[in-house]
Residue frames as a rotation matrix with the C-alpha (Angstrom) as fourth column:
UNK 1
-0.472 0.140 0.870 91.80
-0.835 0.244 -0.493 126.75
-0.282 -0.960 0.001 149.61
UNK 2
-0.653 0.312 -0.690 90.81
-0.367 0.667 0.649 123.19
0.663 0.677 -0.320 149.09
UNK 3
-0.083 0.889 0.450 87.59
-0.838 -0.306 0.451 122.01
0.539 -0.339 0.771 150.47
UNK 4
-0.737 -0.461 0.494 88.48
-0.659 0.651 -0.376 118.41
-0.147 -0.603 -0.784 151.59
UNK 5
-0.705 0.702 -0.101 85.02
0.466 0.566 0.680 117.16
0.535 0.432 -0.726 149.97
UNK 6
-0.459 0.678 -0.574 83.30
0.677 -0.151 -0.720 118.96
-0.575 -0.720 -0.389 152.48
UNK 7
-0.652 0.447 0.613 80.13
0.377 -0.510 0.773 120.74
0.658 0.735 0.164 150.90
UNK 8
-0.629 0.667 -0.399 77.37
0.272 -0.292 -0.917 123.22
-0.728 -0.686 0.002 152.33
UNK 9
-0.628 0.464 0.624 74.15
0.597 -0.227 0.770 123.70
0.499 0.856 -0.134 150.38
UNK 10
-0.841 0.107 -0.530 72.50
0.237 -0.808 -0.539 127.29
-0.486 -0.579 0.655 150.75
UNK 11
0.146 0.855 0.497 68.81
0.983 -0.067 -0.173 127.90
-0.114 0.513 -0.850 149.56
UNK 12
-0.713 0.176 -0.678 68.19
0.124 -0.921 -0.370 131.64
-0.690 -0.348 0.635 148.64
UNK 13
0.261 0.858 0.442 65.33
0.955 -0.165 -0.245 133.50
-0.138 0.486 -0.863 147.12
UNK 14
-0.247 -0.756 0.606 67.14
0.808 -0.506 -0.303 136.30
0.536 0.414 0.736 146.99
UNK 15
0.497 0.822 0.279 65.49
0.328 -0.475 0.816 138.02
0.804 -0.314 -0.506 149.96
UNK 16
0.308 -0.548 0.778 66.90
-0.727 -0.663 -0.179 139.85
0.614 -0.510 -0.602 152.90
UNK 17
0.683 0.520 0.513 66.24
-0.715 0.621 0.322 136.65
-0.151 -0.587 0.796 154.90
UNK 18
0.721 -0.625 0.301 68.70
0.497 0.162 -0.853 134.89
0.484 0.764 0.427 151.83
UNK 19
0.252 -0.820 0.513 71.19
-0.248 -0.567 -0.785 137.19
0.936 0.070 -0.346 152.38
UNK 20
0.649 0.323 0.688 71.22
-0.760 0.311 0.571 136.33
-0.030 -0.894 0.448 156.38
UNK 21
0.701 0.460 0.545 71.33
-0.554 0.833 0.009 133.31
-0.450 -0.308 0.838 155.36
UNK 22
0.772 -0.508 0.381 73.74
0.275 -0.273 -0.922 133.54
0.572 0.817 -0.071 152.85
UNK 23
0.255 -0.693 0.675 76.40
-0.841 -0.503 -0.199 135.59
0.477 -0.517 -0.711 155.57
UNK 24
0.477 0.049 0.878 75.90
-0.710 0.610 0.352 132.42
-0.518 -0.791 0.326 157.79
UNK 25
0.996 -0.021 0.082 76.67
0.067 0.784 -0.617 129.89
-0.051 0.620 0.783 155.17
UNK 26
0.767 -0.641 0.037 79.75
-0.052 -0.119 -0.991 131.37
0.640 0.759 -0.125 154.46
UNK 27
-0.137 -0.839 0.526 81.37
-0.928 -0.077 -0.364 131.42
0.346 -0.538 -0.769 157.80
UNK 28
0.728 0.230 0.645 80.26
-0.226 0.970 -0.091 127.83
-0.647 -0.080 0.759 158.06
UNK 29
0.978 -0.140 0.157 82.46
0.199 0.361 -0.911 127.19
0.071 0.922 0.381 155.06
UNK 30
0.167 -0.911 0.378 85.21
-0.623 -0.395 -0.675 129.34
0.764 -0.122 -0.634 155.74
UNK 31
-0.062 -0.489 0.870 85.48
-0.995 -0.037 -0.092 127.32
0.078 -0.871 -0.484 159.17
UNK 32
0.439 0.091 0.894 84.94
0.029 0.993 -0.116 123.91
-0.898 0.076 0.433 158.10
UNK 33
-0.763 -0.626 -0.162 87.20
-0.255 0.061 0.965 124.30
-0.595 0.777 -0.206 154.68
UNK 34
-0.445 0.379 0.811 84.06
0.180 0.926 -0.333 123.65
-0.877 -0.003 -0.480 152.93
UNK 35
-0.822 0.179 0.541 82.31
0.534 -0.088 0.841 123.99
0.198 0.980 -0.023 149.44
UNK 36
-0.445 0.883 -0.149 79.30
0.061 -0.136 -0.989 126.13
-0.894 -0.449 0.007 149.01
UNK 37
-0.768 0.383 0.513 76.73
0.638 0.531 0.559 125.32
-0.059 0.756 -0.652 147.01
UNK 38
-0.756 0.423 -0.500 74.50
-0.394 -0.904 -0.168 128.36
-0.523 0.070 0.849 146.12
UNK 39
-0.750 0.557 0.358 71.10
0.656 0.699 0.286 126.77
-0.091 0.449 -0.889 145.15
UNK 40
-0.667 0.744 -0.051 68.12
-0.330 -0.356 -0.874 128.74
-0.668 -0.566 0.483 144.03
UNK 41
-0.739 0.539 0.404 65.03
0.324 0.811 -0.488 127.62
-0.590 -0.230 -0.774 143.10
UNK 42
-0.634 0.651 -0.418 62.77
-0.716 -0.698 -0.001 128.91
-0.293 0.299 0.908 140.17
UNK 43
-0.435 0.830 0.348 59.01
0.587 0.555 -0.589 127.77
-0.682 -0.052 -0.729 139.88
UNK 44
-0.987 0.160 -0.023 58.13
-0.053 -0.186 0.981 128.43
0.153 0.969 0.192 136.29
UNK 45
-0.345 0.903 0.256 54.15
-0.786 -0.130 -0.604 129.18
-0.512 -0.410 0.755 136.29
UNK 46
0.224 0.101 -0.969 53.90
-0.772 0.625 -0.113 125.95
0.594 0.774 0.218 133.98
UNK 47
-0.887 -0.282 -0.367 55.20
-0.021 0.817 -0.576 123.95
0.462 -0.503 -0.731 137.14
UNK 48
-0.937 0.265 0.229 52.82
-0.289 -0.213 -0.933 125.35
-0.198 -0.940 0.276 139.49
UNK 49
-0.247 0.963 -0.111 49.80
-0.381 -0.201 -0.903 125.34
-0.891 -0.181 0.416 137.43
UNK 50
-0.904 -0.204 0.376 50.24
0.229 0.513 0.828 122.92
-0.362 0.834 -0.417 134.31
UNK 51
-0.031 0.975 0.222 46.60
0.936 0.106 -0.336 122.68
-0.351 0.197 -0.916 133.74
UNK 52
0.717 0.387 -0.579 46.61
0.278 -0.921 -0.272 126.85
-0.639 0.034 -0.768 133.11
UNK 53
0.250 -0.717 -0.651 49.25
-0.616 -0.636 0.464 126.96
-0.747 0.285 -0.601 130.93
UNK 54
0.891 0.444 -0.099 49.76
-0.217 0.223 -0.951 126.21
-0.400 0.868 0.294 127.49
UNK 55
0.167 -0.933 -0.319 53.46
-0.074 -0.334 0.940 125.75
-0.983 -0.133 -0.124 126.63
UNK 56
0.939 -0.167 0.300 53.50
0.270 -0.180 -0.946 127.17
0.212 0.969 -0.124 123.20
UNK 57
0.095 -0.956 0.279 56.92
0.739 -0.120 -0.663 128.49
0.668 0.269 0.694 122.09
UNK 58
0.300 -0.051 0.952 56.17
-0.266 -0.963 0.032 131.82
0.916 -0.263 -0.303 122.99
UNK 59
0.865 0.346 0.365 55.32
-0.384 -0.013 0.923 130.58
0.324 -0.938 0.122 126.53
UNK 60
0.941 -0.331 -0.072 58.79
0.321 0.803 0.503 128.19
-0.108 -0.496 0.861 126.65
UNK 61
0.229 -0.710 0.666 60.48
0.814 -0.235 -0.531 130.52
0.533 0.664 0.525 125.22
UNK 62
0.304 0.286 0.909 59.99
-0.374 -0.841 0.390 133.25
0.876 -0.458 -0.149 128.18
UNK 63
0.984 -0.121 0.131 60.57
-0.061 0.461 0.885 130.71
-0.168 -0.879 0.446 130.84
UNK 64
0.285 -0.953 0.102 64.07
0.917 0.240 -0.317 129.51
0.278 0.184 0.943 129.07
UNK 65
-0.008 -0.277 0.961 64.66
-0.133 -0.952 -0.276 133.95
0.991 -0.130 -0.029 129.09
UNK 66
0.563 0.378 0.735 63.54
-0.679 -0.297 0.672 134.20
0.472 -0.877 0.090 132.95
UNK 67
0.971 -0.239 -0.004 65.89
0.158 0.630 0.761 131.36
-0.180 -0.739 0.649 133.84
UNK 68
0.240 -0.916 0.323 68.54
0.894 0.079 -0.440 132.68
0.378 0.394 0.838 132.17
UNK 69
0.127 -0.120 0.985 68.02
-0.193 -0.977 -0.094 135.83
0.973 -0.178 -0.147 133.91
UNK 70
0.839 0.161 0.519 67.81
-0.535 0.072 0.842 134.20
0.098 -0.984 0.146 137.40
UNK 71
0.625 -0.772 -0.121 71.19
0.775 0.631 -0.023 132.08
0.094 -0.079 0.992 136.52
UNK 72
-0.090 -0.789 0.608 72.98
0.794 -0.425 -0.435 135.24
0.602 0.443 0.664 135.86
UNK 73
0.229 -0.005 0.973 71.39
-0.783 -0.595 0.181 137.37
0.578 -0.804 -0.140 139.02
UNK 74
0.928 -0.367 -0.056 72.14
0.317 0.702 0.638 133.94
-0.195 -0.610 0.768 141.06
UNK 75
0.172 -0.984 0.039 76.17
0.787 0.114 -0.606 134.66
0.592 0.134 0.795 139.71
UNK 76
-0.184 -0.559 0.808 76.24
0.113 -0.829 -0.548 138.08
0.977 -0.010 0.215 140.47
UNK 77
0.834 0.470 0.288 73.88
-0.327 0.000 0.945 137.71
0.445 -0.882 0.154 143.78
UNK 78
0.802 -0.563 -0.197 77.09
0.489 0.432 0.758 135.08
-0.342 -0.704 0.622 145.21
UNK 79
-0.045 -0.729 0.683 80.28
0.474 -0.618 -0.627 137.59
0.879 0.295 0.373 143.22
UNK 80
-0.015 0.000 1.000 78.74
-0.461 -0.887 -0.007 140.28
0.887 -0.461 0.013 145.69
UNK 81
0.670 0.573 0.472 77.98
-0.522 -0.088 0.848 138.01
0.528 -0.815 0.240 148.84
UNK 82
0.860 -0.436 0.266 80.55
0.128 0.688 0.715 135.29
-0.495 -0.580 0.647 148.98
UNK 83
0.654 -0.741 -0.153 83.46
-0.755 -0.651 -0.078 136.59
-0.042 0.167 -0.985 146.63
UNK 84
0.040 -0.884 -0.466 86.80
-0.668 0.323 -0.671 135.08
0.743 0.338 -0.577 146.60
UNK 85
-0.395 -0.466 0.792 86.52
-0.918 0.163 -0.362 134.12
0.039 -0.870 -0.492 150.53
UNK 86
-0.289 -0.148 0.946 85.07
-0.381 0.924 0.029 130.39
-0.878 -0.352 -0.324 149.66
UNK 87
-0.971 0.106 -0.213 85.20
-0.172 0.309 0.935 128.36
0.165 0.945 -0.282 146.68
UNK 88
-0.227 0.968 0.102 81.33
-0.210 0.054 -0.976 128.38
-0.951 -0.243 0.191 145.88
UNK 89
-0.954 0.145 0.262 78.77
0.296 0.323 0.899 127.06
0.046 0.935 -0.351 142.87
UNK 90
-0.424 0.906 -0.012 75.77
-0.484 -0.238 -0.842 128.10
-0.766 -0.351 0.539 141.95
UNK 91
-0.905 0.296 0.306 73.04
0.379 0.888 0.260 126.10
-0.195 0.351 -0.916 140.92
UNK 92
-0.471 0.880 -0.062 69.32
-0.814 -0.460 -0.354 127.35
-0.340 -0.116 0.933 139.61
UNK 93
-0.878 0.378 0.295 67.03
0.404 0.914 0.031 124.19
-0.258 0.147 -0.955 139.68
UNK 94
-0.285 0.958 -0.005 63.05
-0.675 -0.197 0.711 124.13
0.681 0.206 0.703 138.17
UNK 95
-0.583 0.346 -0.735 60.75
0.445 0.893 0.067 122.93
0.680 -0.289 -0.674 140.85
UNK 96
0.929 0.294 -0.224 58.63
0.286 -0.185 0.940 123.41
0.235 -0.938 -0.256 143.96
UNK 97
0.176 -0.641 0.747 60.97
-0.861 -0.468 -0.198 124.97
0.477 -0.609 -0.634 146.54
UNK 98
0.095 -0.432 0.897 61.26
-0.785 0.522 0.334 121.98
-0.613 -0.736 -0.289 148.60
UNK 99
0.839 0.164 0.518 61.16
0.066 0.915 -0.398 119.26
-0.540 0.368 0.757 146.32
UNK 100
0.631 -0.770 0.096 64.07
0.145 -0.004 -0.989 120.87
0.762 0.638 0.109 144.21
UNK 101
-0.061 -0.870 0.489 66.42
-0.930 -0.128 -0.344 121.55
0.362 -0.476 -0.801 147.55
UNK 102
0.464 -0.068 0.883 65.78
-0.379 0.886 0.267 117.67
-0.801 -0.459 0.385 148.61
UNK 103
0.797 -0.573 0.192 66.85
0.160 -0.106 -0.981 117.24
0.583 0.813 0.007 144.56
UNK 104
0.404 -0.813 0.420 69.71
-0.528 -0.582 -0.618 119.46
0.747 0.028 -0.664 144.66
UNK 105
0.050 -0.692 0.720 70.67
-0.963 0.157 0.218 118.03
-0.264 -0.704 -0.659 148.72
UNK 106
0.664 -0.306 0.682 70.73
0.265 0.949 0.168 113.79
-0.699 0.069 0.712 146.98
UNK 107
0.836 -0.376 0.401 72.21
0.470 0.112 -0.875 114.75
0.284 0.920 0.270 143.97
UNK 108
0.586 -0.614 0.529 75.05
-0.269 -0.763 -0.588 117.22
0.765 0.202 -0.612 145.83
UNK 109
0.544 -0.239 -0.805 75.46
0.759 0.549 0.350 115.20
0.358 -0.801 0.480 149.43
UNK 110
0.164 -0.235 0.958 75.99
-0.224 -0.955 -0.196 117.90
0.961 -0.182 -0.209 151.24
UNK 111
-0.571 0.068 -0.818 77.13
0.694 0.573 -0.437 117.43
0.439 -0.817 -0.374 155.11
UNK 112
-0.585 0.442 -0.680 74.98
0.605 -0.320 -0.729 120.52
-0.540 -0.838 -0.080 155.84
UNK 113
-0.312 0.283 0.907 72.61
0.824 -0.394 0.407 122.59
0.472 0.874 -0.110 154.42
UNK 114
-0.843 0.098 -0.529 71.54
0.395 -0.556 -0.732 126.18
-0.366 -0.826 0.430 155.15
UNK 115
-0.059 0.831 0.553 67.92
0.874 -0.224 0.430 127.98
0.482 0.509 -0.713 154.75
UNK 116
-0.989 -0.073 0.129 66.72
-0.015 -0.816 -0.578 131.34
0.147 -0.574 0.806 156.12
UNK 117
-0.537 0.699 -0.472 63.67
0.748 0.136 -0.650 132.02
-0.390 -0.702 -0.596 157.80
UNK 118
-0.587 0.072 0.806 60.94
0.317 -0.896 0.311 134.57
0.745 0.438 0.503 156.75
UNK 119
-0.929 -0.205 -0.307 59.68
0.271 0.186 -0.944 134.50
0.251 -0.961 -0.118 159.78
UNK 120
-0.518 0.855 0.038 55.86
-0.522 -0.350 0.778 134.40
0.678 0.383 0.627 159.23
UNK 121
-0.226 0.194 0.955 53.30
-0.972 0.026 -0.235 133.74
-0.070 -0.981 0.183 161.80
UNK 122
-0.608 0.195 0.769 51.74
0.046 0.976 -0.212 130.33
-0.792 -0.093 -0.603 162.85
UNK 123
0.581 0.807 0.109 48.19
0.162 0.017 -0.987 131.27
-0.798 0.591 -0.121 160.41
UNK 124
0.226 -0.458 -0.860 51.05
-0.965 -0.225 -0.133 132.30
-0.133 0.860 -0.493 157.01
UNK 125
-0.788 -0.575 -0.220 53.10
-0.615 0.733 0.291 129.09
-0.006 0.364 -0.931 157.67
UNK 126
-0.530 0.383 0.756 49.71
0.049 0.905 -0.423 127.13
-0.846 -0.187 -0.499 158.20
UNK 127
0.513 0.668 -0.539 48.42
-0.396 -0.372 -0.839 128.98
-0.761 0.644 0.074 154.61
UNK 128
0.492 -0.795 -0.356 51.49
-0.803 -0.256 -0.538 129.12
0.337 0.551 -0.764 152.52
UNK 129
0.933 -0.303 -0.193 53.60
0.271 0.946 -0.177 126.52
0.236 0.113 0.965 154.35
UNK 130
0.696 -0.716 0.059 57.17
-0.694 -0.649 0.312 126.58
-0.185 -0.258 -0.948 155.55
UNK 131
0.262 -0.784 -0.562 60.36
-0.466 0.407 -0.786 125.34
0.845 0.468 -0.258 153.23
UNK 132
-0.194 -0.794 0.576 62.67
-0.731 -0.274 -0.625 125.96
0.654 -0.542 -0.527 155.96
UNK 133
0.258 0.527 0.810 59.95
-0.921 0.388 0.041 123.58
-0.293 -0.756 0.585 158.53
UNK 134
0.865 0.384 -0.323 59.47
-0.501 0.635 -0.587 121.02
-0.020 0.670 0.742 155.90
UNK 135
0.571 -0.794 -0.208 63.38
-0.267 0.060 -0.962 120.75
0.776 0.605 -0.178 155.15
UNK 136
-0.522 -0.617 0.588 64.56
-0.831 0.214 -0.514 119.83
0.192 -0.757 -0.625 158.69
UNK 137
0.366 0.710 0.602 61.91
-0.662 0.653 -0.368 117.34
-0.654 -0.263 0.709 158.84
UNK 138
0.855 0.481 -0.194 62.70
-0.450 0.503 -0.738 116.03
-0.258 0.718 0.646 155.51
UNK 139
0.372 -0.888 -0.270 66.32
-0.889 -0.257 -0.379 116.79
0.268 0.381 -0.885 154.98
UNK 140
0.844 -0.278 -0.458 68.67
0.346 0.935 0.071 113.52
0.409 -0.218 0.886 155.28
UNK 141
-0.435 -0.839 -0.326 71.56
0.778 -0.168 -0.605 115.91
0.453 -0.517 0.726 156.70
UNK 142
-0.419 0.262 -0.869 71.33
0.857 -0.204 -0.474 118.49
-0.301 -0.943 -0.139 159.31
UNK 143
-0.042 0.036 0.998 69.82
0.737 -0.673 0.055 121.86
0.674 0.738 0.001 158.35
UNK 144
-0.754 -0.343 -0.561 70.98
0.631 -0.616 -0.471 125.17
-0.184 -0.709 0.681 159.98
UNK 145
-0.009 0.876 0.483 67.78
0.946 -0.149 0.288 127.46
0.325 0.459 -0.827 159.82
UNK 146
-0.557 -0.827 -0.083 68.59
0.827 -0.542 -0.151 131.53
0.079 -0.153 0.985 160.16
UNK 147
0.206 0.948 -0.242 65.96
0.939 -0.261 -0.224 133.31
-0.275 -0.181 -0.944 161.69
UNK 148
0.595 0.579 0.557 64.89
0.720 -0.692 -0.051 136.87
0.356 0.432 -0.829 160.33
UNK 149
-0.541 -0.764 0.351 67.16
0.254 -0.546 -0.798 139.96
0.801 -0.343 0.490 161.43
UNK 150
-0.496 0.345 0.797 64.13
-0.708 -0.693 -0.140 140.87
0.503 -0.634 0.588 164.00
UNK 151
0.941 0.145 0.307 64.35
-0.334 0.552 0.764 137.44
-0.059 -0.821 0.568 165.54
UNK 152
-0.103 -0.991 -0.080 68.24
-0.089 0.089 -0.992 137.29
0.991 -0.095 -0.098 165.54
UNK 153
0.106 -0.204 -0.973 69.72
0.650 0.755 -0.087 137.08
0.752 -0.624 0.213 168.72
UNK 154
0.953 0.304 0.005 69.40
0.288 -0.906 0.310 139.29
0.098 -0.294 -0.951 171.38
UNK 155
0.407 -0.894 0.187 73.09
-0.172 -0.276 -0.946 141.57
0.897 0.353 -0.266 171.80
């Protein structure tokens, strides 16, 4: 099935939310003939907290291990979700969550991009923040946001 250039970029964290989010993507794709772009995001404690972290070998040498383990659950994670039924890539970037899917959405030009919700209250997203908030605000294409299974739609 060729994609016509058309691309979709999918955040996951590999959470139930992900997966959602992840089901959605794909029938986007499958009905618009489109690439998917399987993007996830690992934040090495050396991003988050430079100042607290030394990066001896040892220490760069664990991170290189842990991303190679999250490239190779990122394959099998889209083998088991999206399969044969759209041509798909996956991508593990280092970064903040949002700063690497604004990355990932200049560098890939996506015409859409999907995220999932974790659907945390107003006082979580005003602690912690919200990708999913941020990324429709920020995003330069549209972004389809996929709320929790227990704020799906009613039947």
């Amino acid at each position: 099935m060729a994609s016509d250039g058309k691309s979709i970029l999918i955040g996951v964290d590999f959470s139930g939310g992900s997966e959602r989010a992840l089901e959605q993507a794909v029938t986007l794709a499958t009905s618009l003939n489109a690439h998917l772009h399987v993007v996830h995001v690992y934040e090495p404690i050396a991003l988050v907290a430079p100042e607290a972290v030394l990066l001896t070998g040892e220490v760069q040498g664990q991170i290189e291990i842990e991303r190679q383990q999250r490239m190779a659950m990122l394959a099998e994670w889209a083998m088991k979700h999206v399969g044969e039924r759209v041509p798909c890539t996956t991508h593990v970037v280092d970064g903040t969550s949002l700063d690497a899917l604004l990355g990932e959405i200049h560098r890939l030009k996506p015409e859409l991009v999907v995220v999932g919700s974790h659907g945390r209250g107003a006082l979580m997203r005003m602690l912690m923040g919200s990708v999913s908030t941020a990324l429709c605000h920020r995003s330069p294409v549209p972004v389809v946001v996929v709320p929790p299974a227990s704020q799906g739609a009613p039947a």
